[in-house]
KOLPALUM-829994 format. One record per residue: residue number from 0; x negated, y negated, z negated of N, C-alpha, C in turn. Coordinates in nm, 3 decimals, decimal comma, always signed. Example, Ala and Ser with C-alpha at 12.3 -4.5 7.8 and 13.67 -1.06 7.14 Angstrom:
REM residues 2
0  -1,319  +0,569  -0,780  -1,230  +0,450  -0,780  -1,320  +0,330  -0,780
1  -1,285  +0,225  -0,708  -1,367  +0,106  -0,714  -1,290  -0,003  -0,787
REM end
This chain:
REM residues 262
0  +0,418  -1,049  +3,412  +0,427  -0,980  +3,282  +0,569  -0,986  +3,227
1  +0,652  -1,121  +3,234  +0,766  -1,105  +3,199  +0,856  -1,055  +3,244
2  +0,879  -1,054  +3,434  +0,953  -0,945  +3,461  +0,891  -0,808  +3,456
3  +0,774  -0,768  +3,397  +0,769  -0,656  +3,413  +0,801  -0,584  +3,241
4  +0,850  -0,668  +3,162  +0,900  -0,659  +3,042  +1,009  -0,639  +3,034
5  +1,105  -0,726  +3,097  +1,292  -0,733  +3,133  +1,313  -0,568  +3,180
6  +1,176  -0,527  +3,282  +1,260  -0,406  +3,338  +1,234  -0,304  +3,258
7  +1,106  -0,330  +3,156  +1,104  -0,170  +3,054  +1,224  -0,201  +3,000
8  +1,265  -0,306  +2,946  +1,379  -0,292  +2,830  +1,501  -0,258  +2,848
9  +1,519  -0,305  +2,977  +1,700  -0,236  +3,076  +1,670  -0,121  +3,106
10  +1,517  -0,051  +3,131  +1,542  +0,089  +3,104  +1,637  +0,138  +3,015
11  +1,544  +0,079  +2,891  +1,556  +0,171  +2,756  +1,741  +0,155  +2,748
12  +1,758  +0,029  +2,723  +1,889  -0,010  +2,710  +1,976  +0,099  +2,800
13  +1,967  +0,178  +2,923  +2,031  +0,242  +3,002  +2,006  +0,378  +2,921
14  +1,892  +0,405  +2,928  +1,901  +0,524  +2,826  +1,955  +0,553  +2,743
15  +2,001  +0,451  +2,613  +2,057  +0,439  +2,524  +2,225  +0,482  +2,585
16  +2,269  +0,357  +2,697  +2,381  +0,378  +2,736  +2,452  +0,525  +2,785
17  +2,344  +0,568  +2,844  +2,386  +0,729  +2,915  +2,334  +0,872  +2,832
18  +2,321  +0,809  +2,698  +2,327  +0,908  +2,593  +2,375  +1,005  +2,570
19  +2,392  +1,147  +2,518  +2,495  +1,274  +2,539  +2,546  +1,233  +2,414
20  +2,715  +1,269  +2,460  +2,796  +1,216  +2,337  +2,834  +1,375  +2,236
21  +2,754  +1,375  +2,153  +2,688  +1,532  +2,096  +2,794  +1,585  +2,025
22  +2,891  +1,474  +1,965  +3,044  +1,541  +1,931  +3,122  +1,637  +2,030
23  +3,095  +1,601  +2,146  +3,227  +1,658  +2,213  +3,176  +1,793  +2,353
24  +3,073  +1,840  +2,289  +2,985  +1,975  +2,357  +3,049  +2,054  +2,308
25  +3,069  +2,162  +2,440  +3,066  +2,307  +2,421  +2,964  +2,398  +2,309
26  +2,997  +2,471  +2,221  +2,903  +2,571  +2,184  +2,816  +2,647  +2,233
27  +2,851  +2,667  +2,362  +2,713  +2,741  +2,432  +2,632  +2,607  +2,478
28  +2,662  +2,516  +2,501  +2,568  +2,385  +2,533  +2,455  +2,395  +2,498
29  +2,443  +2,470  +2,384  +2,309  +2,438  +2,283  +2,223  +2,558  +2,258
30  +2,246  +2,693  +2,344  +2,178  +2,773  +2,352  +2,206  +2,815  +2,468
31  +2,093  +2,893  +2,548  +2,057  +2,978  +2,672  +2,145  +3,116  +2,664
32  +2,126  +3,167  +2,515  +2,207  +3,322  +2,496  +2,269  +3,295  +2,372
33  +2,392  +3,307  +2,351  +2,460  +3,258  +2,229  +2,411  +3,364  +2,144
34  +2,403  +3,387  +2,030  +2,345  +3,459  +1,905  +2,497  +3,511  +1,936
35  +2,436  +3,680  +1,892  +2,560  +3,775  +1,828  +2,610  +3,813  +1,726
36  +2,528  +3,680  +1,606  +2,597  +3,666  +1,466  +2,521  +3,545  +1,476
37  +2,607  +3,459  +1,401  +2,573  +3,326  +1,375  +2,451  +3,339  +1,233
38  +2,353  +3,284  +1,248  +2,289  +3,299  +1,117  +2,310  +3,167  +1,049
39  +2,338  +3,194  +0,879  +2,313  +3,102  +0,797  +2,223  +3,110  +0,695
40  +2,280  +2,994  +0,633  +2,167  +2,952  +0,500  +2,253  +3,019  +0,378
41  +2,225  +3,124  +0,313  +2,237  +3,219  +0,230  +2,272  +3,129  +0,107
42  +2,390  +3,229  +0,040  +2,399  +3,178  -0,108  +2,258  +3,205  -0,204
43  +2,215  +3,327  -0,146  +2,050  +3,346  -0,256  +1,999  +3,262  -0,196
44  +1,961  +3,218  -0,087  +1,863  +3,116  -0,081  +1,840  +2,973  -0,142
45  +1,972  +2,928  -0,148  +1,991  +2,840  -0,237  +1,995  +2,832  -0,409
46  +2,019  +2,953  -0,418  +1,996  +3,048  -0,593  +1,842  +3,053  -0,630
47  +1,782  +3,131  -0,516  +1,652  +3,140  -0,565  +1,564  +3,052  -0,556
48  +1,639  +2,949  -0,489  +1,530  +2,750  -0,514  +1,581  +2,705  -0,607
49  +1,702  +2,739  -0,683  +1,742  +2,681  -0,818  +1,641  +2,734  -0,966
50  +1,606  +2,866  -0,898  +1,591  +2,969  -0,993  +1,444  +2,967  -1,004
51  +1,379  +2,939  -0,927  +1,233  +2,911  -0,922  +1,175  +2,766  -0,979
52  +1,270  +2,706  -0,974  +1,235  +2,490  -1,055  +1,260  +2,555  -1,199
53  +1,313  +2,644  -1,229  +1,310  +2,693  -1,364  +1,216  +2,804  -1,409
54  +1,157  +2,830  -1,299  +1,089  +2,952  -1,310  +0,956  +2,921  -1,266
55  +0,897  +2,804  -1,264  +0,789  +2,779  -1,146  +0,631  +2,854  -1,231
56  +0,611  +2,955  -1,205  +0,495  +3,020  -1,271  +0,453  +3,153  -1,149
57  +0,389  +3,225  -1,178  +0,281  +3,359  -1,061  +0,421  +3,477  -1,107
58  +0,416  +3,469  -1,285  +0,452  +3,586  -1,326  +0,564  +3,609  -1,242
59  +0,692  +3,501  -1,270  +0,821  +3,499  -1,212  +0,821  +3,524  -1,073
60  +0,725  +3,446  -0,988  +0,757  +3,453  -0,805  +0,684  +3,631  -0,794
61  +0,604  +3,667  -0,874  +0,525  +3,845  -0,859  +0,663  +3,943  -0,880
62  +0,760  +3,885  -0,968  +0,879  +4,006  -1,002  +0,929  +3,972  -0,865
63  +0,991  +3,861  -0,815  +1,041  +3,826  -0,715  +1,001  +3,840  -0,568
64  +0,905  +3,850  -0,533  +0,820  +3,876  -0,427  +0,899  +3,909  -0,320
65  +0,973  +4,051  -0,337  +1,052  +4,115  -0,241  +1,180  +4,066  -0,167
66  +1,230  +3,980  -0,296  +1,364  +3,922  -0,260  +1,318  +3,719  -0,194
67  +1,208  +3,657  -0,223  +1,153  +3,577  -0,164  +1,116  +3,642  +0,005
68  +1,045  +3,764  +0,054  +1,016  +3,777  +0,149  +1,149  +3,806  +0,250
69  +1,220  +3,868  +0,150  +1,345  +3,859  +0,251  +1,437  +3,776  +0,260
70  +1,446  +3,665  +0,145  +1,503  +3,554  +0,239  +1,443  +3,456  +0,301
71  +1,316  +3,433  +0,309  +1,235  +3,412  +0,399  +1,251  +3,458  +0,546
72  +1,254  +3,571  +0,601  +1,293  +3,651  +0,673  +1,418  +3,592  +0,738
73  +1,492  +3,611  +0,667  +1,660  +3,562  +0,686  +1,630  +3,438  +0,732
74  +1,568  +3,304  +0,616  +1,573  +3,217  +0,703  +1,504  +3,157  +0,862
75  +1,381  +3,285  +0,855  +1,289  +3,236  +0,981  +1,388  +3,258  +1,086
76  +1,478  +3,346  +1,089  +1,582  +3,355  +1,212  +1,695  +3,237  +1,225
77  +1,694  +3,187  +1,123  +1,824  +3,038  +1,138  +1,709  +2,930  +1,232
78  +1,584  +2,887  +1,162  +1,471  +2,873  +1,187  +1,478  +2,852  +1,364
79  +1,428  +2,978  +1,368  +1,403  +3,008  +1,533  +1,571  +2,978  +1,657
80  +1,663  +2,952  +1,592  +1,757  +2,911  +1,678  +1,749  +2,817  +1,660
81  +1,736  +2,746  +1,606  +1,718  +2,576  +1,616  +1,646  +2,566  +1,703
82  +1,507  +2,629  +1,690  +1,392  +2,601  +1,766  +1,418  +2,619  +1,901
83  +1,488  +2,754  +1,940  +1,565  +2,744  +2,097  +1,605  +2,635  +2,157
84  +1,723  +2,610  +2,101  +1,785  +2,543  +2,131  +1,749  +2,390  +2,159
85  +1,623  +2,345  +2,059  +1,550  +2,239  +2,088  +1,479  +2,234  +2,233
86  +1,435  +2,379  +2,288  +1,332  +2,361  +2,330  +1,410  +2,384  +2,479
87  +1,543  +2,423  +2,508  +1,642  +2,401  +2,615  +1,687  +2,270  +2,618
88  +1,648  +2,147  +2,548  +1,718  +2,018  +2,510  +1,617  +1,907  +2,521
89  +1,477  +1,954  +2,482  +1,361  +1,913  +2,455  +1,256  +1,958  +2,467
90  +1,135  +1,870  +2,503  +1,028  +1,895  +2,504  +0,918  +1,979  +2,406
91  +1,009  +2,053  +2,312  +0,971  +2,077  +2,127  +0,854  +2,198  +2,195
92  +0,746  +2,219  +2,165  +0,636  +2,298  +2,205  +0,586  +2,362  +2,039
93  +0,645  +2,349  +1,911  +0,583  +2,372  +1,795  +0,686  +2,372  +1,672
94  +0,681  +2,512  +1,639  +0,770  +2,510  +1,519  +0,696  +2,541  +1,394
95  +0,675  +2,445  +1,257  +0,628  +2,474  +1,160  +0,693  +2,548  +1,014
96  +0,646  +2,620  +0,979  +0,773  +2,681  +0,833  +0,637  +2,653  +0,746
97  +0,707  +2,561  +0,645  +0,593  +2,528  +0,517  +0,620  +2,638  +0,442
98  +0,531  +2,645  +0,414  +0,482  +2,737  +0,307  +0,513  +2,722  +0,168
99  +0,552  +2,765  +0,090  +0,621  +2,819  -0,061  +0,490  +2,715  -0,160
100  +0,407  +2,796  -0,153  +0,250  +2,753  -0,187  +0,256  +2,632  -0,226
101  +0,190  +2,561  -0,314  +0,147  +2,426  -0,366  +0,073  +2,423  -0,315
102  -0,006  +2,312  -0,265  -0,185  +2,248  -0,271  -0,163  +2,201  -0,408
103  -0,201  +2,211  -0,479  -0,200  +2,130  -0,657  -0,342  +2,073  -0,710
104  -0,429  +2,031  -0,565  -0,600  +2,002  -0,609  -0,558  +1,891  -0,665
105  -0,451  +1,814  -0,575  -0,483  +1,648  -0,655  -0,335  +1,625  -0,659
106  -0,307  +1,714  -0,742  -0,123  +1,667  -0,811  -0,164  +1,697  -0,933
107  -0,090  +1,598  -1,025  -0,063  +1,588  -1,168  +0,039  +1,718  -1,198
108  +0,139  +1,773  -1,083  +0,236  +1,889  -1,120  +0,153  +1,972  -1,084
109  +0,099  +2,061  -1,167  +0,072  +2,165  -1,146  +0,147  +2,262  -1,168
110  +0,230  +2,269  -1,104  +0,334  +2,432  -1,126  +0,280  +2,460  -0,954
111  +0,294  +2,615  -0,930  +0,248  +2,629  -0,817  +0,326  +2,676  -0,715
112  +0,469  +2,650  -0,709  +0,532  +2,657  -0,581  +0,671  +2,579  -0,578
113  +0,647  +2,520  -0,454  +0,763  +2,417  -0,406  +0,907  +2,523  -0,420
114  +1,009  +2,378  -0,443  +1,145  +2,417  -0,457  +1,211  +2,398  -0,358
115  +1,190  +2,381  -0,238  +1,261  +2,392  -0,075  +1,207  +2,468  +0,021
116  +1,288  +2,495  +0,074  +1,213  +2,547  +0,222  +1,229  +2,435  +0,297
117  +1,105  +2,431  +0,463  +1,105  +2,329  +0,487  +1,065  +2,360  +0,671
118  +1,131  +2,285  +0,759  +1,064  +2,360  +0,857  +1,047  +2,214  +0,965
119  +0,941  +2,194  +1,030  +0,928  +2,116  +1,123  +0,915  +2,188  +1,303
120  +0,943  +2,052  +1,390  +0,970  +2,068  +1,506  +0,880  +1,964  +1,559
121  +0,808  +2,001  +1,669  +0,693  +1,888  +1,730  +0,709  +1,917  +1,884
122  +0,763  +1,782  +1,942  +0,736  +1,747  +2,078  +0,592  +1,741  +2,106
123  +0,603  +1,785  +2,279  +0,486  +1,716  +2,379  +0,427  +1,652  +2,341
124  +0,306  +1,624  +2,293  +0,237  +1,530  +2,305  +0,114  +1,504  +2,451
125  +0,085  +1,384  +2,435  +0,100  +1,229  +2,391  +0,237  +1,188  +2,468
126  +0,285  +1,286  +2,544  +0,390  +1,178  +2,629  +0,526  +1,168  +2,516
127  +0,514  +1,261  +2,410  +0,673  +1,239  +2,352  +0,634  +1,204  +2,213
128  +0,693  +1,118  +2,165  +0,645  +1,117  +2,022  +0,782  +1,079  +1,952
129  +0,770  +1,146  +1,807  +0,844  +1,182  +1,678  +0,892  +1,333  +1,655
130  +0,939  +1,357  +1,564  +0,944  +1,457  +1,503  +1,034  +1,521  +1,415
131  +1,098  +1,636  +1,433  +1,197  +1,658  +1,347  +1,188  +1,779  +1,192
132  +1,256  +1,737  +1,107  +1,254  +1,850  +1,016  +1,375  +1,894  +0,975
133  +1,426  +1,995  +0,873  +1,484  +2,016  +0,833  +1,453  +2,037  +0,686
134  +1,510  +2,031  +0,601  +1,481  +2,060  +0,442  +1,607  +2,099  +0,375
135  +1,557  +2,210  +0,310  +1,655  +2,327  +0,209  +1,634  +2,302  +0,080
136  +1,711  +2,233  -0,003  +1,715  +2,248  -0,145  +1,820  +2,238  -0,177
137  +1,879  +2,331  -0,323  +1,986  +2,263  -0,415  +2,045  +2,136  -0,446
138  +2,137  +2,068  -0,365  +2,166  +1,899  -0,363  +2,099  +1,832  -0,308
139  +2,018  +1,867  -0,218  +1,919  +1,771  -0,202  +1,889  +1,842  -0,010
140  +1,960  +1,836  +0,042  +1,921  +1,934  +0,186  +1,928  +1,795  +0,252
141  +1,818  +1,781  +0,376  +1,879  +1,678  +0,452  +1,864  +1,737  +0,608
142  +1,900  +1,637  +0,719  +1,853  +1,686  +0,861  +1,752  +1,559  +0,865
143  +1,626  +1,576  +0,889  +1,553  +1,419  +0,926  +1,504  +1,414  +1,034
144  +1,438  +1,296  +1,093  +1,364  +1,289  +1,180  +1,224  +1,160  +1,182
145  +1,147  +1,128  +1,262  +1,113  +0,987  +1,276  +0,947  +0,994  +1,282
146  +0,913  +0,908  +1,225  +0,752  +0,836  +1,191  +0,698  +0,820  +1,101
147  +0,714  +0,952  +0,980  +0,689  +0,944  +0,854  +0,546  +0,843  +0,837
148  +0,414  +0,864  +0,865  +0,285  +0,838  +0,895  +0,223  +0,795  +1,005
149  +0,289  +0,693  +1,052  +0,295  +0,641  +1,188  +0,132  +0,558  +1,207
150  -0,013  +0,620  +1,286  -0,153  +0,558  +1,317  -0,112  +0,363  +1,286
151  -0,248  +0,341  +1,277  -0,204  +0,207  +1,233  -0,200  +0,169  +1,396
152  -0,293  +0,189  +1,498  -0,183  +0,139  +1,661  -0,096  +0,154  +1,704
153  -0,020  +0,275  +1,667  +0,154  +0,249  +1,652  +0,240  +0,176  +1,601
154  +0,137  +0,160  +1,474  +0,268  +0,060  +1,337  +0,276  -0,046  +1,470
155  +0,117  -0,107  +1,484  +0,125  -0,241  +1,552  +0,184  -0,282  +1,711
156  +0,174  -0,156  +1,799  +0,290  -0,158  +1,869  +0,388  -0,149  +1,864
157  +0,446  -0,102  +1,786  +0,600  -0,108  +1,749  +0,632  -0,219  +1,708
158  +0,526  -0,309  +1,651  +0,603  -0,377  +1,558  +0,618  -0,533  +1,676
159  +0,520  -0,522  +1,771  +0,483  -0,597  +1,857  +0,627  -0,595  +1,955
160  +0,650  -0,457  +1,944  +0,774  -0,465  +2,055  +0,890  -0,491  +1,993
161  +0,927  -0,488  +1,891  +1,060  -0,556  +1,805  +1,015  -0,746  +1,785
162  +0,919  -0,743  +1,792  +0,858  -0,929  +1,803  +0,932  -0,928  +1,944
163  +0,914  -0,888  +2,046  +0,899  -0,929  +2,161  +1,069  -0,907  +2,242
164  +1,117  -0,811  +2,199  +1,304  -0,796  +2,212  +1,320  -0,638  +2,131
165  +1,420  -0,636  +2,026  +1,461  -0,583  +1,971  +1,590  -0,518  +1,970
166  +1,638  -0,547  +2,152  +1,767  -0,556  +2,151  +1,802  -0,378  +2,197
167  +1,677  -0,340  +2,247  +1,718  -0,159  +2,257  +1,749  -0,125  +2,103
168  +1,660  -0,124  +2,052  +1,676  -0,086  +1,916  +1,797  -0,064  +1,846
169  +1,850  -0,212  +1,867  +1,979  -0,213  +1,798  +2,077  -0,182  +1,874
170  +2,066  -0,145  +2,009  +2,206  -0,092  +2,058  +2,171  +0,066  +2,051
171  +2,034  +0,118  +2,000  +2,070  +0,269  +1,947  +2,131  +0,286  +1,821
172  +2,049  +0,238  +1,707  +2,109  +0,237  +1,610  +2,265  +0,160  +1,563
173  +2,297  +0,096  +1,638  +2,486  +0,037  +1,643  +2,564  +0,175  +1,714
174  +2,458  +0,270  +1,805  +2,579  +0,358  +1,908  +2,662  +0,464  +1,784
175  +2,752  +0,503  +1,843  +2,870  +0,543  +1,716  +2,802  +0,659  +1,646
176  +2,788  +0,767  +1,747  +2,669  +0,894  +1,657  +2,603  +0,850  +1,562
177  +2,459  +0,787  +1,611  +2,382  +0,734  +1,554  +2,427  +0,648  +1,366
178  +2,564  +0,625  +1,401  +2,594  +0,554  +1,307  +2,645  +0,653  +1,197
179  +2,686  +0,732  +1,283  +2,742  +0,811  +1,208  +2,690  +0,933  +1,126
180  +2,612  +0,976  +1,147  +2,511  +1,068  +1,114  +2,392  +0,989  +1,046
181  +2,377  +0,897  +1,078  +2,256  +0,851  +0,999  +2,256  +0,666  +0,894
182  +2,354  +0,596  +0,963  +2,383  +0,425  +0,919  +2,232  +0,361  +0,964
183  +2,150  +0,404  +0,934  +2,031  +0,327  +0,970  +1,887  +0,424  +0,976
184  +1,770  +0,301  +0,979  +1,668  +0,402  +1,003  +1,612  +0,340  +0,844
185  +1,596  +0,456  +0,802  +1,476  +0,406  +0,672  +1,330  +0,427  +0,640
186  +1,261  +0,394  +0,550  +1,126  +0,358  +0,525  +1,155  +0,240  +0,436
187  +0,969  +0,289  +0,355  +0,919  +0,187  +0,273  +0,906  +0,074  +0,341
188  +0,848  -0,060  +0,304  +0,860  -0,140  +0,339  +0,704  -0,158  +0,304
189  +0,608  -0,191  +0,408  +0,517  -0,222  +0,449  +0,427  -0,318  +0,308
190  +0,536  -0,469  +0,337  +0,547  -0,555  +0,281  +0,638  -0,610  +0,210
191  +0,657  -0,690  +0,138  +0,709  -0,737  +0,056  +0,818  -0,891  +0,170
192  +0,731  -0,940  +0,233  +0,776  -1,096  +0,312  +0,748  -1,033  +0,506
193  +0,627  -1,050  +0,519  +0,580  -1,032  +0,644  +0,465  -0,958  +0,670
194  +0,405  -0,883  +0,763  +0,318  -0,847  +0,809  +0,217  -0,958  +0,863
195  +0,092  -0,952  +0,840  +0,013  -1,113  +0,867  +0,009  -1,113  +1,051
196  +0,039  -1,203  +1,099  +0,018  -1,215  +1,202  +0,180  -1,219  +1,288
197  +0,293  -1,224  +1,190  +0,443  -1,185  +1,202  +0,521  -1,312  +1,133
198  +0,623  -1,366  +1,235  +0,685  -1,497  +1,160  +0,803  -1,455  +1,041
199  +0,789  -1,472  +0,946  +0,870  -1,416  +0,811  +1,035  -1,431  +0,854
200  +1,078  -1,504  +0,919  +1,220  -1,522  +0,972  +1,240  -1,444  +1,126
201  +1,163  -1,354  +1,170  +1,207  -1,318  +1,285  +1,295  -1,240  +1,259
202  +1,406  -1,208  +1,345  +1,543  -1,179  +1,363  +1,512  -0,985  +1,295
203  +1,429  -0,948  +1,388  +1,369  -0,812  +1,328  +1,302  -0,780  +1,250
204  +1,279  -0,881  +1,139  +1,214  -0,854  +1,020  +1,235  -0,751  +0,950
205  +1,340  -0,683  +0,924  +1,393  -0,575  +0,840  +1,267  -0,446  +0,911
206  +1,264  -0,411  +1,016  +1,230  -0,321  +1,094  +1,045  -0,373  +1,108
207  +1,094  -0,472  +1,153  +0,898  -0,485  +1,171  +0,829  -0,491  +1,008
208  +0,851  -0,499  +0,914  +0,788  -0,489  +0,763  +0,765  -0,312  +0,728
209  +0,854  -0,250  +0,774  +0,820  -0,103  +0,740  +0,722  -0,068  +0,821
210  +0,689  +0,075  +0,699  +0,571  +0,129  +0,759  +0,608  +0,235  +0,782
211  +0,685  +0,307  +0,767  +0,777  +0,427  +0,821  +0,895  +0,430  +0,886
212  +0,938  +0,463  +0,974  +1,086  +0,458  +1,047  +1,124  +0,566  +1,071
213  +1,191  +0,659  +0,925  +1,247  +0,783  +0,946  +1,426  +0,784  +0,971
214  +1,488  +0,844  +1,006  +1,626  +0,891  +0,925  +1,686  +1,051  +0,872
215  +1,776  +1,001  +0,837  +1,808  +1,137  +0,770  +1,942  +1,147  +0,741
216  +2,017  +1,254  +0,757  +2,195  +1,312  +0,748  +2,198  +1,383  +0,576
217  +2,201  +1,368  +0,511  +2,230  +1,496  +0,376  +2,343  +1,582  +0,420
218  +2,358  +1,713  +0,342  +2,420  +1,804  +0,356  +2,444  +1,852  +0,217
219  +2,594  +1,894  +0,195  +2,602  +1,926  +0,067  +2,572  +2,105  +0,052
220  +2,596  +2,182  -0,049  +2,506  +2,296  -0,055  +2,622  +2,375  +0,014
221  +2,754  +2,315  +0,005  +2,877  +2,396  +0,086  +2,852  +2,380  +0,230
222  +2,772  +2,297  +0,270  +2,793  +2,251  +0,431  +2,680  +2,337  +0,437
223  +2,575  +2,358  +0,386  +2,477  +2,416  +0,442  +2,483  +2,611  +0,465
224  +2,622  +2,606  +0,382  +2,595  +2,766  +0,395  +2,676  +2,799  +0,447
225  +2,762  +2,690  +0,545  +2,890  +2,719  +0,652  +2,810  +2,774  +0,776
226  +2,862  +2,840  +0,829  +2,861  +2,920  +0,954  +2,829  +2,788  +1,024
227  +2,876  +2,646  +1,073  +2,885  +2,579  +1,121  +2,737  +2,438  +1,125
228  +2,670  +2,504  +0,970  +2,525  +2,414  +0,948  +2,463  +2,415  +1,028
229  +2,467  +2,557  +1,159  +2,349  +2,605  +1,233  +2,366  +2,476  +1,377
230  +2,470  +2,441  +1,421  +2,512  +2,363  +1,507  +2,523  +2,217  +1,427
231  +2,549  +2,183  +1,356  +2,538  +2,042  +1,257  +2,393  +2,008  +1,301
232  +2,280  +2,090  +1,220  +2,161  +2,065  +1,284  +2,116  +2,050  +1,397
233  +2,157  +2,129  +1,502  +2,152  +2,119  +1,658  +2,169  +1,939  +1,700
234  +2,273  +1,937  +1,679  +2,343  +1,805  +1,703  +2,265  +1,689  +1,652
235  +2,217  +1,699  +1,525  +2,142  +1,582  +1,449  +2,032  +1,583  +1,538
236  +1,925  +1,686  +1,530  +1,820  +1,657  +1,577  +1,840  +1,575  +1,722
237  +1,915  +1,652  +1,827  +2,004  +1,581  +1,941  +2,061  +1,427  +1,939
238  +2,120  +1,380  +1,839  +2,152  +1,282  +1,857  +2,034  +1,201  +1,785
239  +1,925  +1,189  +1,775  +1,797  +1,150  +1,688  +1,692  +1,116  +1,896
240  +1,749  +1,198  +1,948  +1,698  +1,182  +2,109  +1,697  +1,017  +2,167
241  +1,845  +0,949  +2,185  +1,742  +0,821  +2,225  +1,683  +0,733  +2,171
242  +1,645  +0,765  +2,072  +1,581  +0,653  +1,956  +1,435  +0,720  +1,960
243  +1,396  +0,873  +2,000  +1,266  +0,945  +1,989  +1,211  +0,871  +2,127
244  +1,290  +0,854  +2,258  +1,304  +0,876  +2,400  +1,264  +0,650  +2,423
245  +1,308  +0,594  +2,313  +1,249  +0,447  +2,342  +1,099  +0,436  +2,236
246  +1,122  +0,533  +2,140  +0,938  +0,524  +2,099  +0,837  +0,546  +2,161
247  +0,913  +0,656  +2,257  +0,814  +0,744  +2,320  +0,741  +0,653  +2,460
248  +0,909  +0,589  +2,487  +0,864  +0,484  +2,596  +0,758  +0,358  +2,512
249  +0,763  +0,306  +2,433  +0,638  +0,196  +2,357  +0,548  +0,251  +2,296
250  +0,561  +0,371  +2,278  +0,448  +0,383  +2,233  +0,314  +0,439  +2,333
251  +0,398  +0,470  +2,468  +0,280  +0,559  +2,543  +0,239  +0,424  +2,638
252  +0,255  +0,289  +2,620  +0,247  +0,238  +2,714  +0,216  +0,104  +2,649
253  +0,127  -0,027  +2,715  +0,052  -0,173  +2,638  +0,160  -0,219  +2,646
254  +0,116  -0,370  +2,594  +0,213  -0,476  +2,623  +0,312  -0,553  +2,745
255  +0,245  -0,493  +2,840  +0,302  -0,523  +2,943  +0,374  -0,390  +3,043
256  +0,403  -0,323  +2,950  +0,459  -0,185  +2,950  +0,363  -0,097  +3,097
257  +0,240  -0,094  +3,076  +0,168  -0,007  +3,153  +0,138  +0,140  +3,086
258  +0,112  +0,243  +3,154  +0,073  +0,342  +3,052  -0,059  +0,332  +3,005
259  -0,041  +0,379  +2,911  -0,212  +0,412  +2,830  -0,204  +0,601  +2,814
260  -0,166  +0,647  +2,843  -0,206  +0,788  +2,868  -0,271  +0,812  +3,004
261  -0,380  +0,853  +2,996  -0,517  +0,912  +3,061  -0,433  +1,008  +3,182
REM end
């Protein structure tokens, strides 16, 4: 069991090591057919999410309708190159665009439509796990990724495998990208001291107490409407790869790193 532990972890650790260094790619790297206009994130688009947190009612989005569907439109095409490009890079099988729409059954805000656009990306499953998004708002844009709602047999494998060596972990999150684009991984914190069944001084305490392990890049509203946001994103989600690529390895597999996929 123990050498068969040493050798999952010098995997991962190699993985980590032979990482793509995502700064220093070609532009066509990241697509199959380069786009014959770069698409961006629109000055109205960012206007009309300002303009709607002030406006959040039927009457206002009914005058608006036309100019919502078309930058909608506009953005499903920034949208769908990401999604390419993921899916030449990655396993990504699923692109989501949230919807404008509130659910407001069991919110205290009842105004009825969100102030971002929002779009998710979903790997393979069961063999790949985590997940990427993107989010559009006024000051508030980020690139994310991670384990927002992570099953409670994940929390506890994960948390089992930072008990047991923690040392992949931290040579992803120390690698320079990684550092740089993101400083760390965040989430709430589970607990307050320890998880029961977890020694309160273990070295990976920070990490084994959360119950989420997301990260995230911000973008200011100038970066997002540069010609250059469309590849910024490319890259994030990309460099978010060997940290998806050692979950994917613990999480599809027991304690003694066997698989548990069928």
């Amino acid at each position: 069991m123990g050498e068969k532990l040493k050798s999952l972890n010098a995997l991962m650790v190699e993985k980590v090591k032979m990482s793509i260094k995502i700064n220093s790619l070609p532009l066509p790297y990241f697509f199959t057919m380069m786009p014959m206009k770069t698409p961006i994130i629109s000055q109205d688009t960012l206007s009309f999410l300002k303009e709607i947190a002030e406006n959040n009612h039927r009457e206002w989005f009914a005058e608006q309708k036309k100019r919502y569907d078309a930058i909608a439109k506009e953005n499903k095409l920034f949208f769908q190159q990401i999604f390419e490009a993921l899916q030449r890079h990655d396993e990504v099988t699923r692109m989501h665009i949230f919807r404008i729409y509130k659910d407001v059954r069991f919110s205290k805000d009842k105004s009825p439509y969100k102030t971002n656009f929002g779009v998710a990306f979903s790997r393979k499953k069961p063999e790949l796990r985590g997940g990427y998004y993107l989010h559009i708002a006024p000051n508030q844009s980020f690139v994310g990724g991670g384990f927002w709602a992570p099953e409670k047999e994940d929390m506890y494998r994960f948390r089992k495998e930072l008990e047991m060596d923690d040392t992949p972990i931290r040579s992803i999150i120390t690698e320079p990208t990684f550092q740089e684009y993101f400083k760390t991984i965040q989430g709430d914190d589970a607990v307050k001291i320890a998880p029961k069944g977890f020694d309160k001084n273990h070295p990976a305490m920070d990490l084994i107490k959360k119950k989420q392990w997301v990260v995230m890049r911000p973008f200011t509203d100038e970066q997002v409407m540069n010609e250059s946001f469309l590849i910024e994103t490319i890259k994030t989600f990309l460099a978010m790869r060997p940290w998806f690529d050692y979950m994917s390895d613990v999480l599809t597999t027991d304690l003694n790193g066997e698989s548990i996929i069928g």
